[in-house]
C-alpha positions in Angstrom: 0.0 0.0 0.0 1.2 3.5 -1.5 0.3 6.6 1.2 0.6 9.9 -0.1 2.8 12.3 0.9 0.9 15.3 2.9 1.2 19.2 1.1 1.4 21.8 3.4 -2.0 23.6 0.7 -3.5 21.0 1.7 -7.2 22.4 3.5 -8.2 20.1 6.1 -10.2 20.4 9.1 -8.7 18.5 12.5 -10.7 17.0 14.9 -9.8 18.2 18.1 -12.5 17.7 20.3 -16.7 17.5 20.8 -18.7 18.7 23.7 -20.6 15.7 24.8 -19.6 13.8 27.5 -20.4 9.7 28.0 -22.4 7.9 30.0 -20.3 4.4 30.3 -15.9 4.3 30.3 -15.4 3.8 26.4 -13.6 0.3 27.7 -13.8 -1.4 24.2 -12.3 2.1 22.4 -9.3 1.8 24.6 -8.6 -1.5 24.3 -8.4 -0.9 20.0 -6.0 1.9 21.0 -3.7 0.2 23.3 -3.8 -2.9 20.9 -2.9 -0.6 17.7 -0.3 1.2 19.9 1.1 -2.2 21.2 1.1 -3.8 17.6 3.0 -1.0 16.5 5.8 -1.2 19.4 6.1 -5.2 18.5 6.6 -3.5 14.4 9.4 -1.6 15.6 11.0 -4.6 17.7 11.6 -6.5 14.2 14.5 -6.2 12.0 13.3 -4.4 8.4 12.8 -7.5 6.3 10.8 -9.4 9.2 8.8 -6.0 9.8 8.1 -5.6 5.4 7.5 -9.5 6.2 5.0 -9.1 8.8 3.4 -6.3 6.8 2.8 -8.5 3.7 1.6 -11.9 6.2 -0.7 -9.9 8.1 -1.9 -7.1 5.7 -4.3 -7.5 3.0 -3.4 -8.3 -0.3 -6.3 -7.9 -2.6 -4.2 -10.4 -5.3 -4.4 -12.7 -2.7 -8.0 -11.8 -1.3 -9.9 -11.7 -4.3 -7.8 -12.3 -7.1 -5.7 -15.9 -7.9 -2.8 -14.8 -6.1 -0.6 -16.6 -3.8 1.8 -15.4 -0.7 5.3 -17.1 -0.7 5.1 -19.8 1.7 8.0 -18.0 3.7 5.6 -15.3 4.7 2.0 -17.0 4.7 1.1 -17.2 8.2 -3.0 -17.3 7.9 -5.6 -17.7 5.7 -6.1 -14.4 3.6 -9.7 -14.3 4.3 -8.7 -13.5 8.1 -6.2 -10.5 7.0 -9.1 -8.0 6.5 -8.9 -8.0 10.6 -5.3 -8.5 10.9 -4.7 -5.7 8.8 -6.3 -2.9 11.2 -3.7 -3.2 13.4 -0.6 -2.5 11.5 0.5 0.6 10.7 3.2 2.5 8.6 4.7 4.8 10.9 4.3 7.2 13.7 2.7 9.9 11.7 -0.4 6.9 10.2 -0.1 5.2 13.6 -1.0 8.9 16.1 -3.2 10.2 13.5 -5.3 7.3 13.4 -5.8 6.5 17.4 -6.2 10.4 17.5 -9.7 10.5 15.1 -10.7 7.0 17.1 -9.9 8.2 20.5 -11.9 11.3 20.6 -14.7 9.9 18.4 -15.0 6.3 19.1 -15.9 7.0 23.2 -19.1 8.6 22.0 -19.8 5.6 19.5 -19.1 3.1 22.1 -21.5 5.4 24.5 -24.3 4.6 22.1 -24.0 1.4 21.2 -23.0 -0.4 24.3 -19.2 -2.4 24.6 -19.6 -5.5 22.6 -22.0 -3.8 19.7 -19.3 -1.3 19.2 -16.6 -4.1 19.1 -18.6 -5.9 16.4 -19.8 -2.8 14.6 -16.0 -1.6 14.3 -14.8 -4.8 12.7 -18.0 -5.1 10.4 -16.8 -1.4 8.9 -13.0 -2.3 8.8 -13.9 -5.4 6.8 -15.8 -3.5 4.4 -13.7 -0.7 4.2 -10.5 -3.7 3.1 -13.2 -4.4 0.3 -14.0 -1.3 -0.8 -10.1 -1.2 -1.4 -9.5 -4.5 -2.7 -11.8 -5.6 -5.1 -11.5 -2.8 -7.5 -7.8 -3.8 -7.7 -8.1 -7.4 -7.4 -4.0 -7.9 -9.1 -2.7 -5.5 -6.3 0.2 -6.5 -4.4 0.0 -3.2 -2.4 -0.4 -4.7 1.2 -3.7 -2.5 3.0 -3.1 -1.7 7.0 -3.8 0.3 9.3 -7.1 1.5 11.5 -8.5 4.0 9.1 -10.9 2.3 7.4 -12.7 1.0 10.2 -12.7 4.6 11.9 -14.0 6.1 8.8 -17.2 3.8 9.9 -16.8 5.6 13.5 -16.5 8.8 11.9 -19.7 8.0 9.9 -22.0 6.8 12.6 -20.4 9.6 14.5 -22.3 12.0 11.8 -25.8 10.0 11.8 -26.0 10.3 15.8 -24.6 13.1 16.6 -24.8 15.9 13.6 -25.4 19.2 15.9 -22.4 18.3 17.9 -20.2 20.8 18.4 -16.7 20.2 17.2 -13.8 22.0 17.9 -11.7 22.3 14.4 -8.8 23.9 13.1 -9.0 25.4 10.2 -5.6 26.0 8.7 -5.5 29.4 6.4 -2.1 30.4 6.8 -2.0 33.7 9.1 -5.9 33.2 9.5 -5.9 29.7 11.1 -8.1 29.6 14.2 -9.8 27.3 16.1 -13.6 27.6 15.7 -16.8 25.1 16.8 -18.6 23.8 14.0 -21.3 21.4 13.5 -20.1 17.6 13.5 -22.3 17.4 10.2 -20.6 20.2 8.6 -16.8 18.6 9.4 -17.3 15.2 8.5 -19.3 16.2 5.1 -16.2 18.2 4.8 -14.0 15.1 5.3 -16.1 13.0 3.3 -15.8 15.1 0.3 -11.8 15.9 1.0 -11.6 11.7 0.8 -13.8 11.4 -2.6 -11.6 14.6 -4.1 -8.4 12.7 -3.1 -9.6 9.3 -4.2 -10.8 11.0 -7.2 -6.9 12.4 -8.0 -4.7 9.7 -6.5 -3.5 6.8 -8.7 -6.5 3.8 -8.6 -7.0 6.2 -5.6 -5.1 4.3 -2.8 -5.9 4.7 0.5 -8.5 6.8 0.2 -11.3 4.1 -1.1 -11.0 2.4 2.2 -12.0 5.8 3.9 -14.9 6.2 1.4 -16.2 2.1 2.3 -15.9 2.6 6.1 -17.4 6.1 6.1 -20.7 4.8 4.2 -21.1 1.3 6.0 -21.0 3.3 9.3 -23.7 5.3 8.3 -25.4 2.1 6.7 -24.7 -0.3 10.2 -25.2 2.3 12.5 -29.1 2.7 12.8 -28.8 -1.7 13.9 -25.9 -1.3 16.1 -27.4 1.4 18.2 -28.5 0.9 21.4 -32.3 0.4 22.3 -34.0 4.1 23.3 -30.7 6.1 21.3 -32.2 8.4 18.5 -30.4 9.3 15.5 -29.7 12.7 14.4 -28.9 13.6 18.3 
């Protein structure tokens, strides 16, 4: 898997915090985040060829997910129908690694909240899955290996939107000498994510990366209204 290098012209809008406290400990979110941050320390303990090894044995590989490829036997370790969860908790690097648990950390707690523990657990995997197939199968001859969390909290980031639209959200909105830090509807930000991830898709090559953000995003929206919790309205 290519990332993209980030360009300081770039306009986006960071999530920095919401104004709605919880009613239960988000257990279940800090267990993903301590898992991801663990995974990651046990990346760094391996030398680079086991690390790029680990990468390809535990990522996805759409060639070998939904096309007729095969993994050298050196570095198969399961079966590639179970990499779409192994996958979520690799990462690249520091920068992928913090900026991932960042989103899930401050949005996840408030998903969690509304769901109930195990609901959350299964509803997070059920968007990471379909985020790795939103990026796989329309590049089923891709040797690119697919990691890292941010598929699956592009579905938190989506039910996010569908529960709690009129949230306020503390965002910085980088304009040079202008930048400031403003509260803006949750609605407003994440459309503005959404449509950032479709324009980057949209001018990326076969648009890596960003497809999985696009999947995740829409199956939260779509799995949210059965994951919620009894008595929890949408559109909060």
């Amino acid at each position: 898997m290519r990332w993209p290098k980030y360009r300081l012209n770039t306009i986006e809008l960071l999530r920095l915090g919401a104004d709605r406290p919880s009613a239960i400990p988000p257990l279940v979110n800090l267990g993903l985040v301590i898992t991801c941050f663990s995974v990651f320390l046990w990346q760094l303990t391996l030398n680079p060829l086991a690390r790029e090894h680990a990468v390809y044995a535990l990522g996805t590989i759409p060639a070998t997910l939904v096309g007729s490829g095969q993994l050298p036997a050196e570095v198969t370790v399961i079966p590639p129908l179970l990499t779409p969860l192994t996958s979520m908790f690799l990462h690249k690097d520091w920068l992928h690694l913090l900026g991932n648990l960042f989103y899930l950390w401050v949005f996840g707690e408030h998903v969690e909240d509304s769901m109930g523990h195990l609901r959350y657990l299964v509803f997070y995997f059920a968007a990471g899955i379909v985020a790795v197939m939103t990026q796989a199968f329309p590049d089923p001859y891709s040797t690119n290996p697919v990691i890292g969390a941010s598929g699956a909290i592009s579905g938190v980031l989506g039910a996010y939107m569908l529960l709690f639209p009129r949230a306020n959200v503390l965002a910085l909105i980088p304009l040079g000498r202008l930048t400031q830090l403003i509260r803006l509807p949750a609605v407003l930000v994440l459309s503005l994510w959404f449509i950032l991830q479709l324009l980057l898709a949209a001018g990326s090559e076969s648009g890596t990366g960003f497809r999985a953000h696009i999947g995740g995003f829409i199956a939260g929206i779509a799995l949210v209204p059965f994951f919620r919790r009894q008595g929890v309205p949408l559109w909060q």
